[in-house]
Structure formats: structure tokens, C-alpha cells
N, CA, C and O atoms as a GROMACS GRO file, in nm:
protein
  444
    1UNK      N    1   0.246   0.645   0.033
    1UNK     CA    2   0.213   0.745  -0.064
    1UNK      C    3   0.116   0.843  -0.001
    1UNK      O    4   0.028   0.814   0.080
    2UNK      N    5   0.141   0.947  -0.042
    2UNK     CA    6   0.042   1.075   0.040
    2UNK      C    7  -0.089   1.042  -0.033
    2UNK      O    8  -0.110   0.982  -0.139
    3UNK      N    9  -0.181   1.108   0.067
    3UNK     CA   10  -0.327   1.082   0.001
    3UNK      C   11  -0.403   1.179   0.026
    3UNK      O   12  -0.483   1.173   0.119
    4UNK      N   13  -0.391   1.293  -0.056
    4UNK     CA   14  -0.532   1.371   0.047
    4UNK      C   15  -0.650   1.404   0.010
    4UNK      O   16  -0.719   1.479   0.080
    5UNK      N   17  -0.699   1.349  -0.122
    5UNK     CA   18  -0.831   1.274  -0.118
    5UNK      C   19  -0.840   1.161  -0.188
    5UNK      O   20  -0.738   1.093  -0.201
    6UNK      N   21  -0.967   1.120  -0.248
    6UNK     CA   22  -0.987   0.973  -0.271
    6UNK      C   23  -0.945   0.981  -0.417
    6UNK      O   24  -1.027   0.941  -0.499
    7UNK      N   25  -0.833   1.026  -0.458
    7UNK     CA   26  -0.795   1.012  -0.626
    7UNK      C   27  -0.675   0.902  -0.586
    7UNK      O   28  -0.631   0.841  -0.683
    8UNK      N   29  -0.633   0.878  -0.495
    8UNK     CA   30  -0.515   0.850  -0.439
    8UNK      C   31  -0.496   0.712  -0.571
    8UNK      O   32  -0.403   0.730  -0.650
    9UNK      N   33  -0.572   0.601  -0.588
    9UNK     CA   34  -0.580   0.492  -0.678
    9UNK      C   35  -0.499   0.496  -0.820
    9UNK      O   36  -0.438   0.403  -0.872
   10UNK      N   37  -0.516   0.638  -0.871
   10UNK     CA   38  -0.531   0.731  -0.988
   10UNK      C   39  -0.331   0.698  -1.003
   10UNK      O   40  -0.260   0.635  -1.082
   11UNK      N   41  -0.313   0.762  -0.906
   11UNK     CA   42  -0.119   0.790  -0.848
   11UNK      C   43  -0.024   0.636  -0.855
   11UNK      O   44   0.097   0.617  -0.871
   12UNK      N   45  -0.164   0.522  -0.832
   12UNK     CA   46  -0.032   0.442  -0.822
   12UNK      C   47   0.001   0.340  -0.965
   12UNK      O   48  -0.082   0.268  -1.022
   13UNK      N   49   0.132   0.355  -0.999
   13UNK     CA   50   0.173   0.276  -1.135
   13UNK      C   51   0.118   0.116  -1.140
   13UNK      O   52   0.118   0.045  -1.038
   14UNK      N   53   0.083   0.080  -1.237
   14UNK     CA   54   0.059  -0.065  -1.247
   14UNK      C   55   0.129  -0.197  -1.197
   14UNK      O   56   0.228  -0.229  -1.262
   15UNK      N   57   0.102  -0.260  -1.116
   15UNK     CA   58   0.218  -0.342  -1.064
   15UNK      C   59   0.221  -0.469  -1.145
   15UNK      O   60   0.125  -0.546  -1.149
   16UNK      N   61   0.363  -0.491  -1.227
   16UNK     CA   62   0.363  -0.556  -1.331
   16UNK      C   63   0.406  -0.706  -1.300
   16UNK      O   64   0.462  -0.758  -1.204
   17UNK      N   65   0.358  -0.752  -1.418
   17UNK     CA   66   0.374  -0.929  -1.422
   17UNK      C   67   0.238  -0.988  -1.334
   17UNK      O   68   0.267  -1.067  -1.244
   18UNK      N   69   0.114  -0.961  -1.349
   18UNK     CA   70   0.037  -0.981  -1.298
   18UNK      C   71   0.039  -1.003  -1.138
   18UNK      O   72  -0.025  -1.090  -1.080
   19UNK      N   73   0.127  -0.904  -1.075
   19UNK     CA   74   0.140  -0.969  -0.930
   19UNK      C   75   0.029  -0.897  -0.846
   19UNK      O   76  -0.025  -0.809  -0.913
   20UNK      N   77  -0.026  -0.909  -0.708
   20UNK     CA   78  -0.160  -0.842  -0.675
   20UNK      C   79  -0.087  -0.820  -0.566
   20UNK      O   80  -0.057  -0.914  -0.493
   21UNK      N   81  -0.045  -0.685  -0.536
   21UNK     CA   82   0.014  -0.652  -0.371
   21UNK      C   83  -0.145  -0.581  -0.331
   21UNK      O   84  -0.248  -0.558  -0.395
   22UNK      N   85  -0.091  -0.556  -0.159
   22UNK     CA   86  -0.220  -0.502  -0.058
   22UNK      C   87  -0.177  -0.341  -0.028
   22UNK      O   88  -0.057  -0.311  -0.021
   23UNK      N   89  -0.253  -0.267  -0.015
   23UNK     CA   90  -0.287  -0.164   0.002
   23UNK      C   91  -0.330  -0.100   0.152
   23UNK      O   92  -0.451  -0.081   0.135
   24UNK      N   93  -0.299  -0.058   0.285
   24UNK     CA   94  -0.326  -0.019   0.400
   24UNK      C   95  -0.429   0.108   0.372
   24UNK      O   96  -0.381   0.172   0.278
   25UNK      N   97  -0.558   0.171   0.419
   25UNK     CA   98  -0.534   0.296   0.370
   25UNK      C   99  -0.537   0.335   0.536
   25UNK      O  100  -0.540   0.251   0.625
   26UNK      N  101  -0.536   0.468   0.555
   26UNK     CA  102  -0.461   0.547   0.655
   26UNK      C  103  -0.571   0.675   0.733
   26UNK      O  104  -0.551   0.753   0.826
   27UNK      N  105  -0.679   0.652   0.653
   27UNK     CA  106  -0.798   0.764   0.701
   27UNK      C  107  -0.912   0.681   0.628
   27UNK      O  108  -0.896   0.636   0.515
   28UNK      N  109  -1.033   0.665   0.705
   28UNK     CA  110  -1.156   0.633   0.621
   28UNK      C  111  -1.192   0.772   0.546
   28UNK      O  112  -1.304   0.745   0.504
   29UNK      N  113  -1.166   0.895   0.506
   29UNK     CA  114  -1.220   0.950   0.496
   29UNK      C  115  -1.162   0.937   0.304
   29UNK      O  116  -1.208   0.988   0.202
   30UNK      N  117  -1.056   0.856   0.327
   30UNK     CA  118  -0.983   0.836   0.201
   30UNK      C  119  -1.066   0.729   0.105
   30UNK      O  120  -1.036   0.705  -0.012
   31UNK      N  121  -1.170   0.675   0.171
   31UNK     CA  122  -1.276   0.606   0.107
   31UNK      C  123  -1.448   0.616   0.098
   31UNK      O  124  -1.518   0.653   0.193
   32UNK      N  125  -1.496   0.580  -0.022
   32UNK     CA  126  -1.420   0.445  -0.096
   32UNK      C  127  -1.393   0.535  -0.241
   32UNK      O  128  -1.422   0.650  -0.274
   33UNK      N  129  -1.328   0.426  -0.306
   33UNK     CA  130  -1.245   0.440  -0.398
   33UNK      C  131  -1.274   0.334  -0.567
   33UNK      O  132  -1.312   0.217  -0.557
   34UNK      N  133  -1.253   0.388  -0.687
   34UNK     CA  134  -1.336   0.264  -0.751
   34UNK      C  135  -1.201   0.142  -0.779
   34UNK      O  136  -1.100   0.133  -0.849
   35UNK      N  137  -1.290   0.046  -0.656
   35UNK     CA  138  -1.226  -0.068  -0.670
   35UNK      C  139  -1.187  -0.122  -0.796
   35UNK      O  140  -1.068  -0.136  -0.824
   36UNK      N  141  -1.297  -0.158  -0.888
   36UNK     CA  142  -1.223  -0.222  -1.021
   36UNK      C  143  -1.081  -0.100  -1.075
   36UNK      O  144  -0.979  -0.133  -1.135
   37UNK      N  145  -1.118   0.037  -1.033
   37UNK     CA  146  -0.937   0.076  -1.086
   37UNK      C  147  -0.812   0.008  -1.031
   37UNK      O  148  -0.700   0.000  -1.084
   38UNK      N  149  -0.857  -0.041  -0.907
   38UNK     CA  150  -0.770  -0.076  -0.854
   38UNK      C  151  -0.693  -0.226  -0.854
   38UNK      O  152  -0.573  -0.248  -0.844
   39UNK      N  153  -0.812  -0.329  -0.870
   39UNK     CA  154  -0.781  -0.410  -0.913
   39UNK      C  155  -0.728  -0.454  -1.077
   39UNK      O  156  -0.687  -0.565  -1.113
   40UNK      N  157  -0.739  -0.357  -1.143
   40UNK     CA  158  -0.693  -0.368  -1.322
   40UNK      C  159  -0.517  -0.303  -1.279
   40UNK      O  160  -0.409  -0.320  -1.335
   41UNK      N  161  -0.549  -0.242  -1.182
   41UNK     CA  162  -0.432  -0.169  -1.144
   41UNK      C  163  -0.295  -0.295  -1.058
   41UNK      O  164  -0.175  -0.269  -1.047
   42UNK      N  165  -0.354  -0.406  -1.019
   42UNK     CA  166  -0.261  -0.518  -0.938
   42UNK      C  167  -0.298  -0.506  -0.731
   42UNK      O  168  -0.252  -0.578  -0.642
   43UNK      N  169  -0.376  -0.411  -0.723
   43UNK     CA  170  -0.393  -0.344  -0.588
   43UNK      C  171  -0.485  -0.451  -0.488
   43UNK      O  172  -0.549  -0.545  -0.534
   44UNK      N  173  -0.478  -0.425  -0.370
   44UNK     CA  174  -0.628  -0.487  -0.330
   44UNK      C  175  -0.640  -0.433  -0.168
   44UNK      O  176  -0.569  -0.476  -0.078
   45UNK      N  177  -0.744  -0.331  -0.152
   45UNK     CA  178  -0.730  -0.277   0.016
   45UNK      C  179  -0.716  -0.416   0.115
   45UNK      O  180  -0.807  -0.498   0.126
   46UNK      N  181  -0.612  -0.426   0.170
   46UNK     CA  182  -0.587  -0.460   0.290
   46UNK      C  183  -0.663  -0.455   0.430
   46UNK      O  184  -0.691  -0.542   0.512
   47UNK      N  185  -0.685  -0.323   0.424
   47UNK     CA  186  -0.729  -0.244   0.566
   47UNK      C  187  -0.734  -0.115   0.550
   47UNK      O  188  -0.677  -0.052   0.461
   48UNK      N  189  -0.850  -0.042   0.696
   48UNK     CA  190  -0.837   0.094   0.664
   48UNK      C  191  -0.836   0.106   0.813
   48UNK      O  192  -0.921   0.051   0.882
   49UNK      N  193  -0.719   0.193   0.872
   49UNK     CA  194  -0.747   0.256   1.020
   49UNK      C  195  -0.858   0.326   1.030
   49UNK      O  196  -0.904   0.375   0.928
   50UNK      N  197  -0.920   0.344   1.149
   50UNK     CA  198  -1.039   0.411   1.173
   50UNK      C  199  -1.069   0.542   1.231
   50UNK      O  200  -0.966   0.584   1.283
   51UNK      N  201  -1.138   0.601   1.241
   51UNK     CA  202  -1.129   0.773   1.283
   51UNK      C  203  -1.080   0.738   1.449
   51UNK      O  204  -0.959   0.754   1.459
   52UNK      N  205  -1.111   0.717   1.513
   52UNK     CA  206  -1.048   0.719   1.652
   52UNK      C  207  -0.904   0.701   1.651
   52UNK      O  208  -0.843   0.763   1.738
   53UNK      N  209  -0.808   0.598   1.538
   53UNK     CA  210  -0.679   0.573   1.552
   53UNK      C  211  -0.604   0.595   1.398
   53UNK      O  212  -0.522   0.517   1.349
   54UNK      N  213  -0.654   0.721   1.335
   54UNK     CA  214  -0.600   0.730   1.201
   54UNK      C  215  -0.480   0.709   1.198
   54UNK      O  216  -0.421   0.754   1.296
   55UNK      N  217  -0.378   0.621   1.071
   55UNK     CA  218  -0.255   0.651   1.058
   55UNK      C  219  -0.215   0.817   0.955
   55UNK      O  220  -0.109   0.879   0.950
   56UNK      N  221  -0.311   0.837   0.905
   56UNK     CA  222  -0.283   0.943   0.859
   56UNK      C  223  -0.330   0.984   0.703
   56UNK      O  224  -0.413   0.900   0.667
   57UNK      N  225  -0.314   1.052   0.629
   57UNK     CA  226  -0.382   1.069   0.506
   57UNK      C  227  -0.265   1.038   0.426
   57UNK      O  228  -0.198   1.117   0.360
   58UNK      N  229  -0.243   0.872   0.443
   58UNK     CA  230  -0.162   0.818   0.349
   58UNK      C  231  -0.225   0.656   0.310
   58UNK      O  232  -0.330   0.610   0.356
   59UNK      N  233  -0.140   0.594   0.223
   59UNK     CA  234  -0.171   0.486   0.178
   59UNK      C  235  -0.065   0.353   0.149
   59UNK      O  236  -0.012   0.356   0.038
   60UNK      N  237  -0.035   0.256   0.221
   60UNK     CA  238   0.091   0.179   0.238
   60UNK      C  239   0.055   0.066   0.120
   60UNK      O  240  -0.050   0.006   0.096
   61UNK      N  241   0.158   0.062   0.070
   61UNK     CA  242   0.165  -0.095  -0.025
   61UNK      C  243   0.266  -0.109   0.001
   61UNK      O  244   0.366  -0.037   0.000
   62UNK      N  245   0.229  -0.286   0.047
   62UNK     CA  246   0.312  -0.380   0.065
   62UNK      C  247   0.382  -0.413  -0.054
   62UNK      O  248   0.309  -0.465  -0.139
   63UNK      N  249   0.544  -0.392  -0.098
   63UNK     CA  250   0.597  -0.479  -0.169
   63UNK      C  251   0.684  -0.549  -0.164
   63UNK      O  252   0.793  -0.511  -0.122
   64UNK      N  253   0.663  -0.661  -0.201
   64UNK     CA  254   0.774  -0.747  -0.158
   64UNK      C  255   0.964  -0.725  -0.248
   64UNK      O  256   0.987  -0.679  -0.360
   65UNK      N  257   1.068  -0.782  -0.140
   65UNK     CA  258   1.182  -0.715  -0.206
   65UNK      C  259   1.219  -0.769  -0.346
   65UNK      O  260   1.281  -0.688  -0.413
   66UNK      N  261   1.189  -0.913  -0.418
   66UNK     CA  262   1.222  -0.949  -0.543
   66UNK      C  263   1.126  -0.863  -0.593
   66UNK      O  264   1.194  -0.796  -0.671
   67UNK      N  265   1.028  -0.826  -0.598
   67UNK     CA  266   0.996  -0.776  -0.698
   67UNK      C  267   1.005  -0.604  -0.723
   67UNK      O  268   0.980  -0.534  -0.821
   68UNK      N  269   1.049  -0.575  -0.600
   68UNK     CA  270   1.169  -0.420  -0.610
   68UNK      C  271   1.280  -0.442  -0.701
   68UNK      O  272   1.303  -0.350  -0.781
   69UNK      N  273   1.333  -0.517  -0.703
   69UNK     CA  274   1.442  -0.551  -0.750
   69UNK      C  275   1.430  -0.635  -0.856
   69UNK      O  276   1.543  -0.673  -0.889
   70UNK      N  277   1.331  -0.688  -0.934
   70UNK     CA  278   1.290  -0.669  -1.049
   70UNK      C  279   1.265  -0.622  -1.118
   70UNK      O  280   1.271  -0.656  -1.236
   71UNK      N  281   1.228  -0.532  -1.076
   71UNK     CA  282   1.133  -0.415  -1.164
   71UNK      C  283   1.162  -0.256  -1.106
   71UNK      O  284   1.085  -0.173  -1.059
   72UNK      N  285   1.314  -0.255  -1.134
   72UNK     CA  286   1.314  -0.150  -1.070
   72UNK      C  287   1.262   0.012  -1.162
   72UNK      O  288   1.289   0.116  -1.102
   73UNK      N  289   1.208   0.022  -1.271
   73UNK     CA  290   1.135   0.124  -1.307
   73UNK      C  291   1.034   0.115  -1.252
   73UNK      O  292   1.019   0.222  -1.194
   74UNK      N  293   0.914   0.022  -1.224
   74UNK     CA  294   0.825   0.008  -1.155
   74UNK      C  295   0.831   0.073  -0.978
   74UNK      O  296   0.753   0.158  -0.934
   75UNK      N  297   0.922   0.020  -0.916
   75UNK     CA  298   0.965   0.058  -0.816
   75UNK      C  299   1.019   0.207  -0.793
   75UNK      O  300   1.009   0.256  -0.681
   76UNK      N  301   1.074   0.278  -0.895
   76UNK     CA  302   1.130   0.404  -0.868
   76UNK      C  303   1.003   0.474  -0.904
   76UNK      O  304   0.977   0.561  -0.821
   77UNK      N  305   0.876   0.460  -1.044
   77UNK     CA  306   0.786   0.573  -1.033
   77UNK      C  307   0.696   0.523  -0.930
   77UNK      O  308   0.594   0.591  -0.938
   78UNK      N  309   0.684   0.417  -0.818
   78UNK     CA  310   0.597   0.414  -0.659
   78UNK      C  311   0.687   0.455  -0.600
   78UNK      O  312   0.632   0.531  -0.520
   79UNK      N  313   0.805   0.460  -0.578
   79UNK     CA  314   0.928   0.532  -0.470
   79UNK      C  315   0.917   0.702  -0.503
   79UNK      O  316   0.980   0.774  -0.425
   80UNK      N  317   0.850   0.762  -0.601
   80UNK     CA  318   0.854   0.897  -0.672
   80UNK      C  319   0.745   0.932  -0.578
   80UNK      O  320   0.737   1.018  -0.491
   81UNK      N  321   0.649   0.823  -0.626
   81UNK     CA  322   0.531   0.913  -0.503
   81UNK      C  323   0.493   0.849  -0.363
   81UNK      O  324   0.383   0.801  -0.339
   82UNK      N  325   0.608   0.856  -0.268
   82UNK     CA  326   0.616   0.828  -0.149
   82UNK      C  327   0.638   0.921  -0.108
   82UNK      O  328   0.703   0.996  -0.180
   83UNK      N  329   0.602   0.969   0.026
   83UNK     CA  330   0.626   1.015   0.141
   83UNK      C  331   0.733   0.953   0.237
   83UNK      O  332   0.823   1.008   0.300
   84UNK      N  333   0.694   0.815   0.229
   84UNK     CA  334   0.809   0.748   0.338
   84UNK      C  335   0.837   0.608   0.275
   84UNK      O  336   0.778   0.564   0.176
   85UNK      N  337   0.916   0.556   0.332
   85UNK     CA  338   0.930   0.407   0.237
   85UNK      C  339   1.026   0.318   0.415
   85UNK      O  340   1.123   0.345   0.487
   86UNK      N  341   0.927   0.218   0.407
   86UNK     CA  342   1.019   0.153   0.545
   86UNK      C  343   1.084  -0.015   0.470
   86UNK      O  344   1.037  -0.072   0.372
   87UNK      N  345   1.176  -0.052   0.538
   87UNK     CA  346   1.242  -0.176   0.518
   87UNK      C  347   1.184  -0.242   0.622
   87UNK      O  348   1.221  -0.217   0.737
   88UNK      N  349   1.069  -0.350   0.595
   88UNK     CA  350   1.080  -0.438   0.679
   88UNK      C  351   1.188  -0.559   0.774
   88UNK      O  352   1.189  -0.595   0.891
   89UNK      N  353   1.230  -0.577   0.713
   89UNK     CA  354   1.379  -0.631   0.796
   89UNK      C  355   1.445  -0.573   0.912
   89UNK      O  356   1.524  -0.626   0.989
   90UNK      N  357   1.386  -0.429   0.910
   90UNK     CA  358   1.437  -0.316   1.065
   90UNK      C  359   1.311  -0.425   1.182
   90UNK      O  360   1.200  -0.474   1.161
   91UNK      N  361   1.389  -0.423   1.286
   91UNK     CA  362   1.334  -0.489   1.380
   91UNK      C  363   1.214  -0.318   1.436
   91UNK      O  364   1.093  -0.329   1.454
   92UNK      N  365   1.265  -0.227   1.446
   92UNK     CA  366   1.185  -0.136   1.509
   92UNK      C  367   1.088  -0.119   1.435
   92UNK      O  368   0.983  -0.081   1.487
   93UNK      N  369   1.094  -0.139   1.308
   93UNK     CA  370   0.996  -0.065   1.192
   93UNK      C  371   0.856  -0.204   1.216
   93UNK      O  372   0.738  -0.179   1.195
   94UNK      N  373   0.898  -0.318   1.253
   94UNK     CA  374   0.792  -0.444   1.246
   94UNK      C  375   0.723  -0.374   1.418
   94UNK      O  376   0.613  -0.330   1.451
   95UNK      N  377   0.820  -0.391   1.474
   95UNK     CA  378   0.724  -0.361   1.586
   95UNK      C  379   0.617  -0.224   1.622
   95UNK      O  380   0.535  -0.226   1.714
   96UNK      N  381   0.639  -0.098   1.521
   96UNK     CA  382   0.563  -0.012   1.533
   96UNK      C  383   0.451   0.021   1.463
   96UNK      O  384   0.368   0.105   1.498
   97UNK      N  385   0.450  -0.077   1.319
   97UNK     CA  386   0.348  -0.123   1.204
   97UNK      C  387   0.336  -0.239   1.230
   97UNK      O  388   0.335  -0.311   1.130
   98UNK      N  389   0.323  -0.315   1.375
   98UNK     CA  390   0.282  -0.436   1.345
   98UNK      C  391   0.138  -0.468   1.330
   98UNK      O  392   0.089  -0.581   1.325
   99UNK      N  393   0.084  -0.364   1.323
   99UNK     CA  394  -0.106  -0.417   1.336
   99UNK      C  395  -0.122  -0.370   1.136
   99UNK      O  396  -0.206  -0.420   1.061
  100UNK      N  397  -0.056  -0.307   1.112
  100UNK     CA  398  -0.091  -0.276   0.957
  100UNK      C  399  -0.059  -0.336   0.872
  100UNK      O  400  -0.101  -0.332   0.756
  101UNK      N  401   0.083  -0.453   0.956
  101UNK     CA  402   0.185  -0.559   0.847
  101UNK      C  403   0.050  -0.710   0.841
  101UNK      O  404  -0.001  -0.781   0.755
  102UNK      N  405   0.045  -0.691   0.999
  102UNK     CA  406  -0.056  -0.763   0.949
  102UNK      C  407  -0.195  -0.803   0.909
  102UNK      O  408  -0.269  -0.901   0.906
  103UNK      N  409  -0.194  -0.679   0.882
  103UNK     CA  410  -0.357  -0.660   0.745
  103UNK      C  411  -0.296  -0.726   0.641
  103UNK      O  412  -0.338  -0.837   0.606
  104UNK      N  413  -0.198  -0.671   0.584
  104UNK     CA  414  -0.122  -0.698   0.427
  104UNK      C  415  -0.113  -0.876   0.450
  104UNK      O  416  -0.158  -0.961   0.374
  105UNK      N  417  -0.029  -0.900   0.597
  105UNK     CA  418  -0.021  -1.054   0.554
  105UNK      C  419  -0.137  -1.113   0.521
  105UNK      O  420  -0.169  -1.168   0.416
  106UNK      N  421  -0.218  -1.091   0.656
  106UNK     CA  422  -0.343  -1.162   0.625
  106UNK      C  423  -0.429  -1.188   0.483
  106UNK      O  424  -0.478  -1.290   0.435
  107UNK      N  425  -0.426  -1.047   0.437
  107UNK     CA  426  -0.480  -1.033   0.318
  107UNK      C  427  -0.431  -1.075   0.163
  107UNK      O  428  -0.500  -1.090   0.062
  108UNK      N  429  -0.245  -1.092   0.187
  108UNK     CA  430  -0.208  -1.146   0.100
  108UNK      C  431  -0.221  -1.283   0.104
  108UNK      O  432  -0.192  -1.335  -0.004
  109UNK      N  433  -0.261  -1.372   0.205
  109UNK     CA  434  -0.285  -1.546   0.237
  109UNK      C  435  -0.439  -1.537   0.136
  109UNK      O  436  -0.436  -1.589   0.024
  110UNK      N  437  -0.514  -1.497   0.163
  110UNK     CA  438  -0.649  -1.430   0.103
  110UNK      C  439  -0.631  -1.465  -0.051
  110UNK      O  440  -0.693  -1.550  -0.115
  111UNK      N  441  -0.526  -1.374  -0.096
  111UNK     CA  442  -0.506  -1.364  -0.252
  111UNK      C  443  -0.520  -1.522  -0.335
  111UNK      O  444  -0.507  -1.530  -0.457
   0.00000   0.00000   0.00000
């Protein structure tokens, strides 16, 4: 999801059935942000790249595919405000986000 300042929290729909996905953000400059929105919201920062190696003035949530495919109104208004959307299952796509996939894992073991 694009981010280009810290309202970014504001943009993302509620992720339903009490599930708690992770959040990458993509610029420190995109923080901080008020956490309790985010957590009433299902969210939880993951990670933030750092000014020497920004990914960019965006913001990645991890979702997993049943619950795309559960909820697919949920899924189409976060697919509305994307910029990009990757399939993990692409072998190229793991190896070029592999330091950001695994913030989300780590952080989802956490949960």
C-alpha cells in the first residue's frame, strides 16, 4: 500500500474474524504511527527498513491465502489500495523480499 505520510494506518480496512496479520513499513520516516489504531485495526508492525536501505514509501501486509479467499470483500478494499500485490509461491518474489518475509514470519511466531 502506498504511504506518503504517517496517516497510512487510517487506509487500511479492518482485518476480520479477529485475525492479527504483520505490517513491513518501508521508510522510518513513515513513523511512528498510533499503534492502538492499529492494533483495534488486526495490524501489528513487523519491521521498518532503515534510511540507508529504504524499501520505499510503502507499507507490506502479510496475508495469508485462506484468508484472501475468505474474505474476499475484505481482500478487494486492501487490493484497492495497493500499489503492488506479490504471490508468495513465485520462487523469485521469496528470494528478493526475503529479509522483509522474514520480519512478518518472525513476528507472526511472536503473535
Amino acid at each position: 500500500m502506498s504511504a506518503p505520510d504517517r496517516s497510512w494506518p487510517g487506509r487500511l480496512p479492518r482485518v476480520p474474524g479477529g485475525t492479527v496479520l504483520t505490517v513491513t513499513v518501508g521508510h522510518p520516516e513513515l513513523l511512528p504511527v498510533a499503534v492502538d489504531d492499529l492494533v483495534r485495526g488486526g495490524y501489528r508492525i513487523a519491521g521498518v527498513a532503515t534510511e540507508r536501505r529504504p524499501v520505499g514509501r510503502n507499507v507490506d501486509v502479510m496475508v495469508p491465502a485462506g484468508l484472501r479467499l475468505e474474505q474476499p470483500e475484505w481482500w478487494q478494499e486492501l487490493a484497492l489500495g495497493a500499489e503492488r500485490i506479490f504471490d508468495l509461491r513465485l520462487g523469485p518474489v521469496l528470494r528478493v523480499l526475503a529479509a522483509e518475509i522474514d520480519l512478518h514470519l518472525r513476528a507472526r511466531a511472536a503473535v
